[in-house]
C-alpha positions, 0 to 999 in steps of 0.5 A, spaced: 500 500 500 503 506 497 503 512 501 498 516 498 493 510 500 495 511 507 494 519 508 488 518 504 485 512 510 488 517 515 483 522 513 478 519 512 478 516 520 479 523 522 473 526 520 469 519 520 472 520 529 469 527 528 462 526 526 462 520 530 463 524 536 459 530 534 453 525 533 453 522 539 454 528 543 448 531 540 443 524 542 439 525 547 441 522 554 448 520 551 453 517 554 458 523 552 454 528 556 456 524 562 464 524 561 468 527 565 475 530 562 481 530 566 487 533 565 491 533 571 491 527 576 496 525 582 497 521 588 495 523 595 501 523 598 504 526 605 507 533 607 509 538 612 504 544 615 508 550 618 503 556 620 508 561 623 509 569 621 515 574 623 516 579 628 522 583 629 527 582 635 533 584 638 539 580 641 539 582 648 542 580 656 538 574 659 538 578 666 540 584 669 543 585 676 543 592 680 548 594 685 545 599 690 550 604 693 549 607 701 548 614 700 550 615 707 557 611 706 563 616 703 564 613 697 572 610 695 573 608 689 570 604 683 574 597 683 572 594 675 570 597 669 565 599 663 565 592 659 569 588 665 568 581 666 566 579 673 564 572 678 561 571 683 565 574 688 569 578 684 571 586 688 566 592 684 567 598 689 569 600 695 568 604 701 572 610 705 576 606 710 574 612 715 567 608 715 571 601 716 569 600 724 563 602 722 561 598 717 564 593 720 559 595 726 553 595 721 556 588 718 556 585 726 548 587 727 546 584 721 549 578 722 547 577 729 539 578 727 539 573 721 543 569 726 537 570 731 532 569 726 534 563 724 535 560 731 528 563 731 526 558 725 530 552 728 525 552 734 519 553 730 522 546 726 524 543 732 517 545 735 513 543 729 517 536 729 515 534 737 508 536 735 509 531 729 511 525 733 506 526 738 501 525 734 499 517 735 495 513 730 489 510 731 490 503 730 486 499 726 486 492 725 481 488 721 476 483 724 469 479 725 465 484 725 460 488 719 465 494 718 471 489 718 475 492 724 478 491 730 481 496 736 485 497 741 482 494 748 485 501 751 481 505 746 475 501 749 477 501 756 476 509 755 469 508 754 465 511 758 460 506 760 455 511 764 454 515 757 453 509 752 447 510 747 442 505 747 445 501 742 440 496 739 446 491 738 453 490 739 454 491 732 451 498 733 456 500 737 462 497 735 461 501 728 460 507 731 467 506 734 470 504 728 467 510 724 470 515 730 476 512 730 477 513 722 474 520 723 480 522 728 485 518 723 483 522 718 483 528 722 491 525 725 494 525 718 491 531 715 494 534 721 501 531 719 501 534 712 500 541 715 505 540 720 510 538 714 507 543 709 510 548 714 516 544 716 518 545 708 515 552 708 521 554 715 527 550 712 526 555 705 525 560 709 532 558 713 536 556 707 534 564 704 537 567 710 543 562 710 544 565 704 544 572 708 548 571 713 554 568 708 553 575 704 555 578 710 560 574 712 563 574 705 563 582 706 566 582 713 571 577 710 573 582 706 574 587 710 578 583 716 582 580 709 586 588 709 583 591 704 582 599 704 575 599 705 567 596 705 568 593 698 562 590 695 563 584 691 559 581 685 553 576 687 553 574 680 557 573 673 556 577 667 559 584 665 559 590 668 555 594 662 554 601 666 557 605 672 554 611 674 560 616 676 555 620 678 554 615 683 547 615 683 543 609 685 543 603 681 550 605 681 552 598 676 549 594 672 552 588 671 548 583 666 548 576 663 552 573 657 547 569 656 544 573 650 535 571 649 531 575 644 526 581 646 520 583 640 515 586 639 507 583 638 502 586 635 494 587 638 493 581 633 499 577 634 498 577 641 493 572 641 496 567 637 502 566 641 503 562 647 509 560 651 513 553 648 512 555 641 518 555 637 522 561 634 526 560 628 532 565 629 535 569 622 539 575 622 544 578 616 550 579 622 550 571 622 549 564 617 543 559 618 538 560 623 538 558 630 532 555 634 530 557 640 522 558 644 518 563 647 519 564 654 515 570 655 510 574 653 507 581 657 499 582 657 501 588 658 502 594 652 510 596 653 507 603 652 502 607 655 495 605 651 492 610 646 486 610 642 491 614 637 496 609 635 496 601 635 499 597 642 505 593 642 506 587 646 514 584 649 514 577 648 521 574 650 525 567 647 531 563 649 535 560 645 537 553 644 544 550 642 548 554 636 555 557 635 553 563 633 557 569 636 552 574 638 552 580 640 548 584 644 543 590 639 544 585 633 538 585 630 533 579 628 527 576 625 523 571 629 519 566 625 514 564 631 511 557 629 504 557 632 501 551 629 504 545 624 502 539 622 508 533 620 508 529 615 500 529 613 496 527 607 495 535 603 492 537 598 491 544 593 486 547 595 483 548 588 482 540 590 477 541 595 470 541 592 465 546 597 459 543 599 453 545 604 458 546 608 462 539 607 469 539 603 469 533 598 475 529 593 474 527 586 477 520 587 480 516 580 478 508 581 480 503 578 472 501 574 474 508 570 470 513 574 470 519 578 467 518 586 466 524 590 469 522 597 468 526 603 473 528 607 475 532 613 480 538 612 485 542 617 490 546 618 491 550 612 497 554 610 497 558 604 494 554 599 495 547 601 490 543 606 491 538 611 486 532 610 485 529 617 479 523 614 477 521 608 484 521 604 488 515 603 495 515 601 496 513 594 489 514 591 489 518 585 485 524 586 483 530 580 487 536 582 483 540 580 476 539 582 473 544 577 473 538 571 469 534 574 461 535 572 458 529 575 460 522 578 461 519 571 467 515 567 472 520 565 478 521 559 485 523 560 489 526 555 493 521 550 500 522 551 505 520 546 512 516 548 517 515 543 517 507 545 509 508 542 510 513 536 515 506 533 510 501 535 505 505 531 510 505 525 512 499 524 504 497 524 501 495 518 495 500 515 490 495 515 491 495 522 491 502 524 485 503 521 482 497 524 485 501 531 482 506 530 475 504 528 474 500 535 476 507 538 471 511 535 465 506 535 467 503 542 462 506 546 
């Protein structure tokens, strides 16, 4: 068969397809009016949903420490610097030596009155414990009787015969016992954790002024060690960031090295954010991100409200474990994560089909039609939506709802391979016409 025959049969099944279809699709009730054409499909598979938004933030010092000076103490001499680096212990200032005994006097008062007062907190302890352990218990003991208990022969021996109730058995009587014994043990044990609750209460309260009186030592030491003056030492580590020359109160500041995150929250904002969320930490002044939570956030406006201006709210963040060199006043963006969904099954938006109030998914099956599946929907990020129900990993579904008219069979689009264009070739004409007459008229 020459080449020419070939075309012209090639011709002649195009427009015989065409009429065909245009026929069909002109009948009454035909099946053509019931076909839905899909031209993109895919499996359901999982993703990850992170709702989140920024905010802007500031690389600032975990805690601050004042120090406050005696106004009615001459003042000597500032021992450390703007920018020093101090421990616990190490010496900030010092007063005149001329004040020495008299400091040394005020250090002594002090010292006796803590000491006082704790004694006074051992006698209460001491006082607490006797009244503890003076507390017997009721014995109890399991036995014949309906209530299942027996007692001690010195509780019955206290009982006072003349006042005895008119019992109309024995049975009466002992249960009557039993349950003022269990009323009294009741009362006993309730007794015992009040007294333990302030037992625990007093030893807090005694180990704070232990606290004190070492204070107080340590000064003193310092003095007795021969140095020129009262010098007041460091009850933390940090850096020392400010002094006033001008010695006015708080004299120093000294604050943490270890940096946190303060930013600003708008009115609404606020409401989204709890403490424990996680904060992604970028800036220009460092590489990659650091992960950190919110530790903190203020209920109340970090200004004065005014019906003229929005409000602004402080929220802080700790930062987790990074090698980061941060410095104080760097500037950073903090992504708050408010909600997420791991590895989930998600869908496009344009996907979801609305109805009453309902969302639904077409769903390709293996007979070669199109059903509607309700499914139930979560978060939603931009325009990807979790699919809490009705959703089955690696069933295929439409990915765009709007082609779909009705539950009814579908077509897709013939996509052609180079594998099939060869095989296509290599087939005789009869059989190529005889392919695409049963295409035409299969249906």
């Amino acid at each position: 068969m020459n080449k020419g025959l070939v075309q012209l049969l090639s011709v002649i099944a195009a427009i015989a397809f065409i009429c065909v279809n245009l026929f069909l699709i002109e009948i009454e009730d035909s099946k053509v009016d019931r076909i839905n054409y899909i031209s993109s499909w895919k499996p359901l598979q999982t993703g990850n949903l992170i709702e989140s938004f920024p905010a802007e933030g500031i690389i600032v010092p975990s805690e601050k420490h004042r120090i406050f000076i005696d106004k009615n103490t001459e003042f000597q001499e500032f021992l450390v610097e703007k920018g020093d680096k101090v421990e616990s212990g190490t010496p900030l200032f010092e007063y005149a030596s001329d004040h020495l005994d008299g400091q040394t006097a005020l250090l002594d008062a002090e010292i006796d009155s803590l000491t006082d007062e704790k004694d006074s907190i051992d006698t209460f302890i001491e006082n607490m414990e006797k009244m503890k352990s003076s507390l017997s218990p009721i014995h109890i003991s399991y036995a014949e009787d309906d209530w299942g208990y027996e007692y001690d022969n010195e509780y019955d021996n206290d009982y006072d015969s003349d006042y005895e109730p008119d019992y109309h058995t024995e049975t009466d009587r002992e249960a009557d016992i039993a349950r003022e014994k269990r009323q009294e043990a009741a009362a006993i044990r309730e007794l015992k954790l009040s007294l333990d609750r302030a037992i625990a209460e007093k030893e807090l309260e005694k180990e704070k002024v232990d606290q004190e009186i070492q204070k107080y030592e340590d000064q003193r030491e310092a003095i007795e060690s021969g140095r020129s003056g009262l010098t007041v030492i460091a009850s933390v580590d940090g850096i020392v960031e400010d002094i006033s020359f001008e010695l006015d109160n708080p004299v120093m500041t000294i604050v943490s090295e270890d940096p946190i995150v303060e930013g600003r929250l708008l009115e609404e904002q606020i409401a989204k954010v709890e403490e424990g969320m996680q904060v992604n930490i970028t800036s220009n002044m460092f590489k990659g991100q650091i992960i950190g939570d919110i530790s903190k956030v203020d209920e109340l406006p970090i200004s004065d409200p005014s019906i003229d201006q929005a409000s602004l709210y402080q929220f802080t963040a700790t930062l987790g474990d990074h090698d980061k060199d941060l410095y104080v006043g760097y500037h950073v963006q903090a992504e708050i994560v408010t909600e997420t969904a791991m590895k989930v099954p998600v869908l496009h938006e344009k996907s979801i089909l609305h109805e009453t109030g309902k969302d639904y998914m077409w769903l390709l099956t293996d007979q070669g039609v199109v059903r509607k599946r309700k499914i139930g929907t979560g978060l939603k990020v931009g325009k990807r939506v979790e699919v809490t129900s009705g959703g089955k990993l690696g069933e295929y579904y439409v990915v765009d709802q709007q082609e779909v008219q009705e539950q009814a069979p579908f077509i897709t689009p013939f996509k052609v391979n180079k594998s099939l264009v060869e095989t296509w070739n290599e087939t005789n004409s009869r059989k190529k016409l005889k392919y695409i007459l049963i295409g035409v008229l299969q249906r």
